[in-house]
mmCIF file of the C-alpha atoms, coordinates in Angstrom:
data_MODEL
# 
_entry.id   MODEL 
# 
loop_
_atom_site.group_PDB 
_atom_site.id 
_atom_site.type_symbol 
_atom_site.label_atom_id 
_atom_site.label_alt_id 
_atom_site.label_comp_id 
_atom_site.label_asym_id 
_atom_site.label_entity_id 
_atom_site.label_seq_id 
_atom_site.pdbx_PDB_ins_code 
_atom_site.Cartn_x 
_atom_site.Cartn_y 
_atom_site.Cartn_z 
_atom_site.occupancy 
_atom_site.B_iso_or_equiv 
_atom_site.pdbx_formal_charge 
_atom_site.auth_seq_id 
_atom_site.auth_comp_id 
_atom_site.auth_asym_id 
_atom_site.auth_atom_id 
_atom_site.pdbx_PDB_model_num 
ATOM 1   C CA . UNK A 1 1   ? 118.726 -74.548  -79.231 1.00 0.00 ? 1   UNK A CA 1 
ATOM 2   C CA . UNK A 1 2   ? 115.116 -74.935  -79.492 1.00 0.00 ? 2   UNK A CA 1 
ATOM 3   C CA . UNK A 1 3   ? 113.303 -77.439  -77.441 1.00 0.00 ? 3   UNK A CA 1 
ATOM 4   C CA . UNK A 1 4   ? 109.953 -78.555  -77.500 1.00 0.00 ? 4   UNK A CA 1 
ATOM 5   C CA . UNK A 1 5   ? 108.593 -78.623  -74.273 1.00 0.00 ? 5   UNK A CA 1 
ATOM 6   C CA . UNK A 1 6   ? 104.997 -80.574  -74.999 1.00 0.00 ? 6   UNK A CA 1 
ATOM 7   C CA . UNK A 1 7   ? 107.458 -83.645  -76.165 1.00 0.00 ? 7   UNK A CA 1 
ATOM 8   C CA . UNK A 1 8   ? 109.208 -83.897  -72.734 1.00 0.00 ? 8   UNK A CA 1 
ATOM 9   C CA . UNK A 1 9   ? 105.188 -83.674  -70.856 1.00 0.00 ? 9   UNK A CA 1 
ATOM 10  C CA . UNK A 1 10  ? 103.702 -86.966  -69.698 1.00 0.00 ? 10  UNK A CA 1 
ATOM 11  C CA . UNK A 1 11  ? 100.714 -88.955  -72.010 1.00 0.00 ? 11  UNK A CA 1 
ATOM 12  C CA . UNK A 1 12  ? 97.819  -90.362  -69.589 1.00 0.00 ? 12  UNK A CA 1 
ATOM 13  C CA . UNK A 1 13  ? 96.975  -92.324  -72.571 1.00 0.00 ? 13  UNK A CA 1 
ATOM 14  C CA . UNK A 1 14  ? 100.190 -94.688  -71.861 1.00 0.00 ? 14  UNK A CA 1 
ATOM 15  C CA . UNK A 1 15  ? 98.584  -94.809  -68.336 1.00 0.00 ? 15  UNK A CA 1 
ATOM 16  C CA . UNK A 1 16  ? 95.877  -96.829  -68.962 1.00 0.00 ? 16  UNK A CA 1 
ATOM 17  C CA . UNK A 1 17  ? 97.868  -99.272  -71.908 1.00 0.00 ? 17  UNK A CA 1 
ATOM 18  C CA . UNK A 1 18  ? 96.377  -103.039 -71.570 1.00 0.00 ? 18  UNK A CA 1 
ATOM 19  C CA . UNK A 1 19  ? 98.471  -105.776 -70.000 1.00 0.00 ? 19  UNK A CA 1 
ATOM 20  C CA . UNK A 1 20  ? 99.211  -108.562 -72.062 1.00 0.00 ? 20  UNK A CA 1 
ATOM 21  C CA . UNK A 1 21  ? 99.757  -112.161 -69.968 1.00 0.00 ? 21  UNK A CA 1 
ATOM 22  C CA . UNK A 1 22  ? 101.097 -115.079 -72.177 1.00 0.00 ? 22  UNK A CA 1 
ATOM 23  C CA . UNK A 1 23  ? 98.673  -118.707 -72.459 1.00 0.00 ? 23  UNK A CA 1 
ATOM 24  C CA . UNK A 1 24  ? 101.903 -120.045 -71.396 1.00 0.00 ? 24  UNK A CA 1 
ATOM 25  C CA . UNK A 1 25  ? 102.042 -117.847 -68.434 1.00 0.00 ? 25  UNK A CA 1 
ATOM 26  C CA . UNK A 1 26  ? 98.812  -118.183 -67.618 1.00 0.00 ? 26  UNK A CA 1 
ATOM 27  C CA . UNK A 1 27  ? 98.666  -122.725 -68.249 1.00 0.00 ? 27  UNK A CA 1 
ATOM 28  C CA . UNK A 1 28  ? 101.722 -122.420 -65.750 1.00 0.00 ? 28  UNK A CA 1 
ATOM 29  C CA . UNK A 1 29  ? 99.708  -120.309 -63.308 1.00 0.00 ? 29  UNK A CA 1 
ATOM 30  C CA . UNK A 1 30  ? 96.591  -123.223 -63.427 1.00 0.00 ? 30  UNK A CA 1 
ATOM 31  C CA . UNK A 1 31  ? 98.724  -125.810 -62.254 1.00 0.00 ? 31  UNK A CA 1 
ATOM 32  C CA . UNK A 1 32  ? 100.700 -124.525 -59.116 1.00 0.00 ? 32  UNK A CA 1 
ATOM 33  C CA . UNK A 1 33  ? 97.908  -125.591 -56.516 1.00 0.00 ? 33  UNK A CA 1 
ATOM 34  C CA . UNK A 1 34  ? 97.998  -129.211 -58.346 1.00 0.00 ? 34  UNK A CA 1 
ATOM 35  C CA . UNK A 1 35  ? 101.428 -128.948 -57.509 1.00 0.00 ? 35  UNK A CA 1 
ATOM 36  C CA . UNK A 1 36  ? 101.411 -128.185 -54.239 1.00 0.00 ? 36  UNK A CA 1 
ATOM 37  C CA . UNK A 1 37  ? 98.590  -131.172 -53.655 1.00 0.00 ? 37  UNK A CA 1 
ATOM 38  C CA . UNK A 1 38  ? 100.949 -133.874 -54.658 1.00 0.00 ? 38  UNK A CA 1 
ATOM 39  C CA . UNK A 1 39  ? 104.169 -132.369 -53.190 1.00 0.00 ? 39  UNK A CA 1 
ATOM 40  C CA . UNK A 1 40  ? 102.564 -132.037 -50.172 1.00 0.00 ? 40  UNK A CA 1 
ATOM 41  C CA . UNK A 1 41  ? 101.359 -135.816 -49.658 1.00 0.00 ? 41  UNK A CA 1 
ATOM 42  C CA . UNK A 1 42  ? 104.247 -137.203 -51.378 1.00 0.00 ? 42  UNK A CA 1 
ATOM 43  C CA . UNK A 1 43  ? 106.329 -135.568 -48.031 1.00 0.00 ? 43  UNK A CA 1 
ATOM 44  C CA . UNK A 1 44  ? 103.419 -135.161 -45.394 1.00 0.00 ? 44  UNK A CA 1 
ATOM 45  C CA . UNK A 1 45  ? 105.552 -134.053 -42.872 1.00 0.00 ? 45  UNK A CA 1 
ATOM 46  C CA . UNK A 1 46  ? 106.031 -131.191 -42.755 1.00 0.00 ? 46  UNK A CA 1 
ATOM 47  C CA . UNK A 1 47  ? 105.099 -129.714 -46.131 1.00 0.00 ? 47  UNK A CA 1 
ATOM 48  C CA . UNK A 1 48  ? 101.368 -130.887 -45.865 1.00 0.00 ? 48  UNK A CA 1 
ATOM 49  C CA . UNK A 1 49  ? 101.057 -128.220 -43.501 1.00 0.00 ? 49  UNK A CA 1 
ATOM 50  C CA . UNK A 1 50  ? 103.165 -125.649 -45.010 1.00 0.00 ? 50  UNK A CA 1 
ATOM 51  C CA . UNK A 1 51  ? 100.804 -126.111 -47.848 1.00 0.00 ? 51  UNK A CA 1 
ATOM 52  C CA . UNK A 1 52  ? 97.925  -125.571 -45.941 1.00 0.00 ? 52  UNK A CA 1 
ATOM 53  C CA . UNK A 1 53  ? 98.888  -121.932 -45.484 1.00 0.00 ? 53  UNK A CA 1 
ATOM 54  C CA . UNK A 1 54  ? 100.595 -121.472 -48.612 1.00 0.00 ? 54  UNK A CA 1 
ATOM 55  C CA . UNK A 1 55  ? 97.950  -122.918 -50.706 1.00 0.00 ? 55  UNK A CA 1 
ATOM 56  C CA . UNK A 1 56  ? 95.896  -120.063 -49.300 1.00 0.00 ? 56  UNK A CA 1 
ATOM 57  C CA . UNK A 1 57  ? 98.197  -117.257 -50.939 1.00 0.00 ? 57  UNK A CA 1 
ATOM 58  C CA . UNK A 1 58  ? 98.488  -119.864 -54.450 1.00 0.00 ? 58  UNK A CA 1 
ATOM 59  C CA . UNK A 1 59  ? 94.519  -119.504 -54.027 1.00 0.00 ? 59  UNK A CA 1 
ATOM 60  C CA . UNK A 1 60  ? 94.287  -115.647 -53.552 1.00 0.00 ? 60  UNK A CA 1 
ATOM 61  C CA . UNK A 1 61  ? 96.480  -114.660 -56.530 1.00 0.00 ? 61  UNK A CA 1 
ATOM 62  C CA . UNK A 1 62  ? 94.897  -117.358 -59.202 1.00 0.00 ? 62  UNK A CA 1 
ATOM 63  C CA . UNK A 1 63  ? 91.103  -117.315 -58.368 1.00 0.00 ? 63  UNK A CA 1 
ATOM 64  C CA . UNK A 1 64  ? 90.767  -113.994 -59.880 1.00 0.00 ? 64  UNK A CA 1 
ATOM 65  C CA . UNK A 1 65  ? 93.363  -114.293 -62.864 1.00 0.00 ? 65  UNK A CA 1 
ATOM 66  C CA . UNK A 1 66  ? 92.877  -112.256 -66.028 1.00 0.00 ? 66  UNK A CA 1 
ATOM 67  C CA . UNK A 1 67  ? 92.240  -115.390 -67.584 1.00 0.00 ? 67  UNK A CA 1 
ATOM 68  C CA . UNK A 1 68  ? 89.194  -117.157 -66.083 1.00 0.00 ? 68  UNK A CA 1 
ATOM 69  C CA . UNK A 1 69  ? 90.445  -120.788 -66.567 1.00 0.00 ? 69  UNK A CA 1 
ATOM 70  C CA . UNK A 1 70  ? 93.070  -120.183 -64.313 1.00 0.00 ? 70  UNK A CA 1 
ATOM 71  C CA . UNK A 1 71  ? 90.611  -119.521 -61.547 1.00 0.00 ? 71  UNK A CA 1 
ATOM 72  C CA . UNK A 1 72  ? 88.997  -122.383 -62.867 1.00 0.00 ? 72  UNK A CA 1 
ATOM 73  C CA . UNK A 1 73  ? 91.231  -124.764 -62.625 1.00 0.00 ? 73  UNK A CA 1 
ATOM 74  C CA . UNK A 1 74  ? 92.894  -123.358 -59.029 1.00 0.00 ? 74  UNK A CA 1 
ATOM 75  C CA . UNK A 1 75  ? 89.052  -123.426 -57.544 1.00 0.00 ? 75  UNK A CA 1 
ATOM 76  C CA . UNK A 1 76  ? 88.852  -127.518 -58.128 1.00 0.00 ? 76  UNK A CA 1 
ATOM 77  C CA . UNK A 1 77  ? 92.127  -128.223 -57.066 1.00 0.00 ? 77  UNK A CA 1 
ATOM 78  C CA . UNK A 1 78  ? 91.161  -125.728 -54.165 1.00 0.00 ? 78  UNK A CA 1 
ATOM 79  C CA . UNK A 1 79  ? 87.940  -127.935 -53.141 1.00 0.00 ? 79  UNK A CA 1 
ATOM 80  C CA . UNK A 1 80  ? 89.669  -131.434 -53.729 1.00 0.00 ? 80  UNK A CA 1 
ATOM 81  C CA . UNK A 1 81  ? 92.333  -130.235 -50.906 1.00 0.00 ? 81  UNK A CA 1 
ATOM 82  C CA . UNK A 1 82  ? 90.380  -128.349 -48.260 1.00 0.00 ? 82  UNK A CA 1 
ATOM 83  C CA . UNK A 1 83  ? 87.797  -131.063 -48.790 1.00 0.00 ? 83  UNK A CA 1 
ATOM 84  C CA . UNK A 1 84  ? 90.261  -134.076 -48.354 1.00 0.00 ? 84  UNK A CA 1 
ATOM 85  C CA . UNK A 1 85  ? 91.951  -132.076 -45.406 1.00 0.00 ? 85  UNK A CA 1 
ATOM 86  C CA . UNK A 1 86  ? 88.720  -131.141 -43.515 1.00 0.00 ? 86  UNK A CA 1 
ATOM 87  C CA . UNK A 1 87  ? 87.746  -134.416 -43.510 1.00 0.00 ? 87  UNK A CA 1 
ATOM 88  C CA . UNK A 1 88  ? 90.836  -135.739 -42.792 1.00 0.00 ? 88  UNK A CA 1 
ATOM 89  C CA . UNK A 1 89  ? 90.630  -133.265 -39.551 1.00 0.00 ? 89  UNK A CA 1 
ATOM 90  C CA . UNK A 1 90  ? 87.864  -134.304 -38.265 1.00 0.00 ? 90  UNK A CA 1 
ATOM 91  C CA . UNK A 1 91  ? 88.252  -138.003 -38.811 1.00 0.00 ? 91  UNK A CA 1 
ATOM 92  C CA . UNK A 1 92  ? 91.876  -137.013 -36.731 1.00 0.00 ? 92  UNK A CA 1 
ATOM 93  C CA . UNK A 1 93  ? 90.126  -135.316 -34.232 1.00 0.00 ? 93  UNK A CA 1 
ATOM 94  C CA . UNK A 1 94  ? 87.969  -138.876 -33.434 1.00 0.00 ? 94  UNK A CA 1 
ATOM 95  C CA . UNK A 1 95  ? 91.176  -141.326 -33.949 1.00 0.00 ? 95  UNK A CA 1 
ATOM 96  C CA . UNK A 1 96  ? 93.145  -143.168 -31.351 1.00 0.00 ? 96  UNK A CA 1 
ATOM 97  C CA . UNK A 1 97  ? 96.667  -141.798 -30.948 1.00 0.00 ? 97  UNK A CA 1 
ATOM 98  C CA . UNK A 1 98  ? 97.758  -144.296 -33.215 1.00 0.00 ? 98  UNK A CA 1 
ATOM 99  C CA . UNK A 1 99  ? 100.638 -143.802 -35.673 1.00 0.00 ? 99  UNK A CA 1 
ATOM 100 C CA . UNK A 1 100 ? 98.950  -146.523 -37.893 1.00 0.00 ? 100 UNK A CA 1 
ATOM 101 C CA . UNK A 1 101 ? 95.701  -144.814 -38.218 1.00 0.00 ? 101 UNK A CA 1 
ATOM 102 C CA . UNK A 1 102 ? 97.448  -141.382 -39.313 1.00 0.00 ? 102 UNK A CA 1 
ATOM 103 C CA . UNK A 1 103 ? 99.637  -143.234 -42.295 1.00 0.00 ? 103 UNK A CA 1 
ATOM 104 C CA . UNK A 1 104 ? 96.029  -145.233 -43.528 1.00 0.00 ? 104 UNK A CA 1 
ATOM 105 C CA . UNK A 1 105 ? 94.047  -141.515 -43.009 1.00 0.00 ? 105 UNK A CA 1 
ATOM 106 C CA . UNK A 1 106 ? 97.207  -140.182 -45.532 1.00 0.00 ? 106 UNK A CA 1 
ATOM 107 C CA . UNK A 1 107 ? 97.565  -143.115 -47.608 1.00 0.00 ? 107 UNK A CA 1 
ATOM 108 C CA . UNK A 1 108 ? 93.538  -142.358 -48.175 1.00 0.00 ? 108 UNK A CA 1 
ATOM 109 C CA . UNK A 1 109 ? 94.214  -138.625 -48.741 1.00 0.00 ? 109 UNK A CA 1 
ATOM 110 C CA . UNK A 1 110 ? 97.164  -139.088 -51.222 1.00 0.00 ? 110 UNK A CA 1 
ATOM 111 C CA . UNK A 1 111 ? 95.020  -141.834 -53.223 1.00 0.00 ? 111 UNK A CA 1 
ATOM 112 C CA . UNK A 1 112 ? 92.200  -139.140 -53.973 1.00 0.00 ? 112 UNK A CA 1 
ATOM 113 C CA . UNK A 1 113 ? 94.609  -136.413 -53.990 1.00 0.00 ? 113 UNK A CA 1 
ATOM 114 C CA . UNK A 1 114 ? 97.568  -137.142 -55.959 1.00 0.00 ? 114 UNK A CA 1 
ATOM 115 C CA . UNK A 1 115 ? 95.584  -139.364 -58.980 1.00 0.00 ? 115 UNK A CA 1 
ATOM 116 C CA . UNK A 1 116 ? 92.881  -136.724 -59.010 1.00 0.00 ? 116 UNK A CA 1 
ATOM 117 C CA . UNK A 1 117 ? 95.643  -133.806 -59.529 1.00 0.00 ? 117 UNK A CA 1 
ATOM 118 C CA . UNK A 1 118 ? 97.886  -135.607 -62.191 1.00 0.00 ? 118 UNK A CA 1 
ATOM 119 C CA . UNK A 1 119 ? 94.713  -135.921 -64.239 1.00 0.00 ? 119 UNK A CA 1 
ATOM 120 C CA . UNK A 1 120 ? 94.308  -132.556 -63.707 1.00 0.00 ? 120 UNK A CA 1 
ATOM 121 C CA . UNK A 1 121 ? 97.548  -131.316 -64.615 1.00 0.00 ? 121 UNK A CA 1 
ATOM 122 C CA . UNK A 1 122 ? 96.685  -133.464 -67.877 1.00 0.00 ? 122 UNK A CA 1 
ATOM 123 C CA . UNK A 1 123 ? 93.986  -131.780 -68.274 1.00 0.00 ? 123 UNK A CA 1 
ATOM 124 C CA . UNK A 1 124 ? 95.281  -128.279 -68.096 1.00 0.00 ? 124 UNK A CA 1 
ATOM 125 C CA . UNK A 1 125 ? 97.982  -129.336 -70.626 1.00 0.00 ? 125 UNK A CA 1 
ATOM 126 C CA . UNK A 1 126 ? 96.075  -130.854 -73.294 1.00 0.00 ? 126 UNK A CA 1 
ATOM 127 C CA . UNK A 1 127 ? 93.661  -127.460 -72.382 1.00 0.00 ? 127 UNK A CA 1 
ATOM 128 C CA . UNK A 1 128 ? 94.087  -124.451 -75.157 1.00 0.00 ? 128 UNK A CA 1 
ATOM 129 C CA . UNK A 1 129 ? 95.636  -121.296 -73.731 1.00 0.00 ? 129 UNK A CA 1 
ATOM 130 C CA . UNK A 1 130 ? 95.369  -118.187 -75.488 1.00 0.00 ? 130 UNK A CA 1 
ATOM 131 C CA . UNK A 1 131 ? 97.202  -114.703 -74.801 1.00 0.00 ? 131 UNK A CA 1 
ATOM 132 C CA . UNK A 1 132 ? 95.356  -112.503 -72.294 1.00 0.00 ? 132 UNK A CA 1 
ATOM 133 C CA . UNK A 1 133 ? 94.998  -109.315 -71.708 1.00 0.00 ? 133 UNK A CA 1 
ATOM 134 C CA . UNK A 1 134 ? 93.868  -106.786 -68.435 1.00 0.00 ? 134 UNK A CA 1 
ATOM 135 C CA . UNK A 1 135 ? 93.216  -103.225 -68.068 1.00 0.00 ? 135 UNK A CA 1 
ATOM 136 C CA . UNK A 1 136 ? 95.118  -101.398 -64.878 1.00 0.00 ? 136 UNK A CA 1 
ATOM 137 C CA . UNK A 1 137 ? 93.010  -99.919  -62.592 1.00 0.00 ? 137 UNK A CA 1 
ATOM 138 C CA . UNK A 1 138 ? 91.929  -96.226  -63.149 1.00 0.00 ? 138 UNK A CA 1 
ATOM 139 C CA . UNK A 1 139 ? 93.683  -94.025  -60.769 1.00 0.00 ? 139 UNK A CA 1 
ATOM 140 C CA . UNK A 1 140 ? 92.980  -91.728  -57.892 1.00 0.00 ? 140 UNK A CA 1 
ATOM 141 C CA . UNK A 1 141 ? 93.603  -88.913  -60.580 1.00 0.00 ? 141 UNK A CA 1 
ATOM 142 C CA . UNK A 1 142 ? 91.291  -89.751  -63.131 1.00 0.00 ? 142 UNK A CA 1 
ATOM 143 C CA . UNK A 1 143 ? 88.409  -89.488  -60.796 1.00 0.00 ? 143 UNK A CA 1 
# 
């Protein structure tokens, strides 16, 4: 029985192959932190501030997504949010501890917020996603 031993010995050259990441994959990507903006003031309490953390993590993985738009996209929805809930802190921080002035200071927040995000999410739909692709990152080895 003869066996060739170079065909059982591993190719680097598969190593290093380019990652393909679908438009679809990648429109779907674009709108999660829209998604979180109106989920979170259609229920306030408590998702609002789950969002807050998790919108961090939705941030970290899409800013710097193969395909730029993504980033794009997740960067504005980014600023509308942090902006609307910064100011929405330190307006909080001044109020009286009234339970009427916190549902006006959301009402507020989910008028910019959730009108702002649909168009968005419109936007990002109507936008033309194309197939992606990324290099892995070189290896230890290779250096």
């Amino acid at each position: 029985m003869n066996h060739d031993a170079s065909a059982d010995t591993f190719d680097n050259n598969d190593e290093h192959t380019p990652t393909r990441i679908s438009g679809r994959s990648a429109r779907r990507a674009a709108t999660w932190f829209n998604w979180g903006n109106i989920v979170a003031m259609i229920v306030p309490l408590p998702l609002a501030i789950f969002w807050t953390g998790l919108s961090m993590l939705v941030y970290a993985l899409n800013k710097h997504h193969p395909n730029p738009k993504v980033g794009y996209y997740t960067q504005w929805a980014a600023y509308r949010f942090y902006g609307v809930a910064g100011t929405a802190m330190v307006i909080a921080v001044f109020a009286p501890p009234s339970l009427t002035f916190y549902l006006v200071v959301w009402a507020i927040a989910a008028l910019i917020l959730i009108p702002w995000s649909l168009y968005d999410l419109y936007r990002i739909k109507q936008d033309t996603w194309e197939d992606s692709f990324t290099e892995p990152p070189e290896s230890f080895e290779d250096n």
